[in-house]
N, C-alpha and C positions, 0 to 999 in steps of 0.2 A: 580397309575394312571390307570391301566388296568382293576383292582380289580372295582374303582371307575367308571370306566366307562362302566363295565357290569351289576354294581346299575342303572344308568340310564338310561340305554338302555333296563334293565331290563324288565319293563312296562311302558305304555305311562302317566299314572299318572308322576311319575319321569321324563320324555323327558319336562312334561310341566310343571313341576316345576322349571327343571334346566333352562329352555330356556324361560319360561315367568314370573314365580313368583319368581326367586332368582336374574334377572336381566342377566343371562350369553348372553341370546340370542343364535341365531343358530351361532355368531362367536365362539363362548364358545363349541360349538360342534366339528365346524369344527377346533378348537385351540387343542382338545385332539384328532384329527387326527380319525376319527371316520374314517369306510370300508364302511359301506353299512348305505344307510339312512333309519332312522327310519320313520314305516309306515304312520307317518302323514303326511309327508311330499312327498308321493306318491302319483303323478296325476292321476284320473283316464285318462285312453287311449285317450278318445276323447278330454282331455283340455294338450295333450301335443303337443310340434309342431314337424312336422315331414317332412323327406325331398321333401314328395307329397303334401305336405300345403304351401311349402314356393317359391314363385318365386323370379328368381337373377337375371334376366335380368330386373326389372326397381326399381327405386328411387323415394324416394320423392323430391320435390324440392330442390335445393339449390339456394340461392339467392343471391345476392353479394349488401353489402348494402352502397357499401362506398360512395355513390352521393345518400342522400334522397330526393333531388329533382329532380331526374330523375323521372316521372312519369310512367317508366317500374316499375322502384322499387313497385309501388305501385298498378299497374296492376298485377305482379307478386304476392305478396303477396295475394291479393283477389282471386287470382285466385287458387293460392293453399288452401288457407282457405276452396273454395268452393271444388274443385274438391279430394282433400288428408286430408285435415284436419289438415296435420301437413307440414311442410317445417323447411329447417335448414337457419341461415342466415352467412355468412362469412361477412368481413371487418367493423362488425359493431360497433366498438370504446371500446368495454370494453376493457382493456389492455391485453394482453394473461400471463401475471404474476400475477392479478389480477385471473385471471382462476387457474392457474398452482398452485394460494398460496391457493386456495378456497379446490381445489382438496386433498392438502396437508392437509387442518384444518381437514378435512372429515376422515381421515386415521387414525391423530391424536387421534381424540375425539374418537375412534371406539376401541383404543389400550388401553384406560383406564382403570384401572380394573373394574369391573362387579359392585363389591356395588361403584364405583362412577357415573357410568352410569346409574346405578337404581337409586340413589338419584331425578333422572329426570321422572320417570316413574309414569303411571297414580297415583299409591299408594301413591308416595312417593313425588312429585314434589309441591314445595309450589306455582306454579302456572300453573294453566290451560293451560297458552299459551307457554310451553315447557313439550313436551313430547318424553320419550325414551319410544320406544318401540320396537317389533316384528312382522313380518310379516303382518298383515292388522287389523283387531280384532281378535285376536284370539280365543275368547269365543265363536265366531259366524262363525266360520267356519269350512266346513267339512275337508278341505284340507289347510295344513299350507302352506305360500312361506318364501321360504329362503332367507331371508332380515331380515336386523334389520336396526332400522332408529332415526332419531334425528329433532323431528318437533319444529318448532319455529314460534309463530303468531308475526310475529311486530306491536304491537299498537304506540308504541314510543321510540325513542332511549334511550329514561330513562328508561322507563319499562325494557327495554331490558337489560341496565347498571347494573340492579338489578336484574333481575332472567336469565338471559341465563347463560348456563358453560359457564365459563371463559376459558377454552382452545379453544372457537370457535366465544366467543362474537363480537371479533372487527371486527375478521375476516368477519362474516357474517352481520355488519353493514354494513364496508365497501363495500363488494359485492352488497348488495342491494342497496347501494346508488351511485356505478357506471353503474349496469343495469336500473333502475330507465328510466335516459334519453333514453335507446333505446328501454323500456316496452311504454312508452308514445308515442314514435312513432310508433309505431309497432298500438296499441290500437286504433290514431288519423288514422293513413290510414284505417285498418279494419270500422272502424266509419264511416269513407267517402265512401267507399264502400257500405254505407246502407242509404246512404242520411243525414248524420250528420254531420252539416258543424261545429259546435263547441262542444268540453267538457267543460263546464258549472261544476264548485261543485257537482253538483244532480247527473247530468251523470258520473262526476270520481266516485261515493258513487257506483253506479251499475257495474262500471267498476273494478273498483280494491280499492275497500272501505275496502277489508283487505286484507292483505299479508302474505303469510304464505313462508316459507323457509323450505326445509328438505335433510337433509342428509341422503342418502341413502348406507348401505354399502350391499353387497353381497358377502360373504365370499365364497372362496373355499367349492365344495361342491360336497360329494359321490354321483355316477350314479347323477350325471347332469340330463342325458335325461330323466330321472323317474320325477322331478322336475319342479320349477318354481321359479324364485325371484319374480315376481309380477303376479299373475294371469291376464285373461283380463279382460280389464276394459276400460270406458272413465273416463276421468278427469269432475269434478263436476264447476271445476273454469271457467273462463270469458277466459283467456288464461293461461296455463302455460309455462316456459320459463324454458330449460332444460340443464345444461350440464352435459356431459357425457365424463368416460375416454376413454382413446385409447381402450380399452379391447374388448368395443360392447359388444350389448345382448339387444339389445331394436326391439323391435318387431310393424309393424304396420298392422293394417288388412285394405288389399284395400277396398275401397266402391263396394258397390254393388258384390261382391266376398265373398269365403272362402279362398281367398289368405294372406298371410301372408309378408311383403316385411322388410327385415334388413335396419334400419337405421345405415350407415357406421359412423363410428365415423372419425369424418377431426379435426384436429389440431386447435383448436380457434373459432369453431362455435358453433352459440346454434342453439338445435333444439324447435321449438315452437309448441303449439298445440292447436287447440279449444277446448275449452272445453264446457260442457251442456249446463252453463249459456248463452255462447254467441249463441249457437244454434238457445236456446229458444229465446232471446232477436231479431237475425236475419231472426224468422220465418222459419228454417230449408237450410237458403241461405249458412250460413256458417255452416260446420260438423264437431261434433265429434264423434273422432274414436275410435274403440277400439285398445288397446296395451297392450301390456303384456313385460315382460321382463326374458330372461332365464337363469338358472344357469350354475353355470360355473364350472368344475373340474378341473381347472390349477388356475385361479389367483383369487386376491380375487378386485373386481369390487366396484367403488364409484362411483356416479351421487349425483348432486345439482339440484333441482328445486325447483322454486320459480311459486308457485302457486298466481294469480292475481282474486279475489272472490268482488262476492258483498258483501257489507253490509248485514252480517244478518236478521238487521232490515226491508231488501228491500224486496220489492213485486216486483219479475220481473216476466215478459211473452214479447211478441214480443215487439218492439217499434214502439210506434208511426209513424214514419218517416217510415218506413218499409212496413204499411199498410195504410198510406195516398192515396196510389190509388187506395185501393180498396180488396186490398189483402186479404185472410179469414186470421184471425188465426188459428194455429196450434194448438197452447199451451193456458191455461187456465194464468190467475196469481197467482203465487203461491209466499208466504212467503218464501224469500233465506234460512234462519234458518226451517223450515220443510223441505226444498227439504234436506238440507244437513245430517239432524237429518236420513233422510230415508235411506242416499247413505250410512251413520256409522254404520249403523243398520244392517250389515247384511254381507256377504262377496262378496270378489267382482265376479258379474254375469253380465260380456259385458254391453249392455246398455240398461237394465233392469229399471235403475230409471227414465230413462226419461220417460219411458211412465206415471210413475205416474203422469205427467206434460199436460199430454194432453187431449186437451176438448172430 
């Protein structure tokens, strides 16, 4: 083991073999008990977080959503949308076993050996809309983050019957089909918020016309603070809907700031967040932020999110309803499959792609 693990630690040629082309991933590192991280995985200085970056004295929102006809509820949410970007929501009807078994499939599917986990990988997956992989693209980046993950596009619970792992398949239907109900409310008050009294077919195609699902694991990992599981970045989606374990490591950056603020992990909540598309679609009224998430040297850390996208197919820029009185645009329209082609293209740098978006 010792022998074999000073082969690839060796040179980084070997780091990216073991950890991207034979399927080990950075769990596969951290599993042979590695001391010190290999230098790809070394942030430079200025993209690590540090205790003069980060304030503890405020929060993002929390919202308590158990009355969605309370019109706080829906005040509250827009208001976070605008002012944070992100807010967490408590008593919102997914089961918390429901949570606790989602959390559970994620550990599972991560514990499988390597060539089953590769079987899902860009090379080897006999479909597009399931992929295992590593850190973000890794061909396209300077600096690797230590995460490995398990992306799942839902076209259709049959699609899905037939190419997701079976160690995660039901589990991750079911999941999506008990958040399902509170993505829809969540989506119709932001909506109303911008002047949109209905979702119409067209409008759900812009709103969440695809669905992607990922499991994200973060193993154990040498000098943590050297590190990163997810560098920063904004979310490309319409909204994403996040949970996260007891562990924490998710990171949000205040607006208008270089502050950094910890989203606490609570027992039973998700946390939500705008993303580009609804940005653009809101004419800059609702934000996204950037975040990042950091590695851990004690435990080994899993989050679910389910990413809510338009249609490929779609040309978004602001909505109509949004600039009926008058409003400039911000954003030009652009084809959902070019913006996203751009945000893949490259590794992640804060919120870099959206300005390709704008007139």
């Amino acid at each position: 083991m010792v022998a074999h693990l000073s082969k690839i630690l060796s040179n980084s040629k070997n780091v990216f073999d073991f950890v991207v082309n034979e399927g080990n991933g950075v769990k596969g590192l951290s599993d042979m008990g590695i001391q010190t991280l290999p230098h790809q995985y070394i942030q430079p200085l200025e993209e690590r977080i540090t205790t003069s970056t980060v304030i503890t004295d405020d929060s993002i929102p929390i919202i308590d959503a158990s009355n969605w006809n309370d019109p706080k509820v829906a005040e509250q949410i827009c208001m976070a949308a605008q002012n944070w970007g992100f807010f967490q929501i408590i008593n919102h009807g997914v089961p918390i076993e429901v949570l606790d078994n989602i959390k559970e499939t994620s550990h599972r599917f991560f514990s499988l050996p390597a060539e089953e986990k590769k079987m899902y990988s860009k090379e080897d997956s006999i479909s597009s809309n399931v992929r295992y992989g590593t850190s973000f693209t890794p061909e396209a980046e300077k600096t690797l983050g230590w995460r490995d993950y398990l992306s799942l596009v839902h076209v259709s619970d049959d699609e899905a019957a037939e190419f997701w792992p079976p160690p995660c398949r039901e589990e991750a239907l079911e999941y999506l089909k008990r958040c399902d109900p509170v993505i829809r409310k969540i989506l119709k008050v932001l909506m109303g918020g911008l002047n949109v009294k209905t979702i119409d077919e067209e409008k759900e195609d812009f709103l969440m016309g695809s669905k992607r699902i990922n499991f994200n694991y973060y193993p154990k990992c040498p000098n943590p603070e050297l590190s990163v599981g997810v560098a920063r970045h904004s979310d490309i989606s319409t909204i994403t809907f996040l949970l996260q374990d007891e562990i924490g490591g998710l990171y949000v950056k205040k607006l208008d700031s270089n502050a950094w603020i910890h989203v606490p992990p609570i027992n039973g909540a998700l946390v939500i967040n705008i993303g580009d598309a609804l940005q653009i679609m809101s004419n800059d009224k609702y934000k996204s932020v950037e975040h990042r998430v950091i590695a851990n040297g004690s435990k080994n850390r899993v989050s679910v999110p389910i990413f809510l996208h338009p249609k490929p197919s779609r040309v978004i820029g602001p909505l109509r309803e949004v600039l009926e009185k008058g409003e400039k645009p911000i954003y030009k329209q652009i084809l959902y499959a070019d913006y996203t082609k751009i945000f893949f293209s490259k590794g992640h740098d804060g919120k870099d792609t959206i300005e390709c978006a704008k007139i």
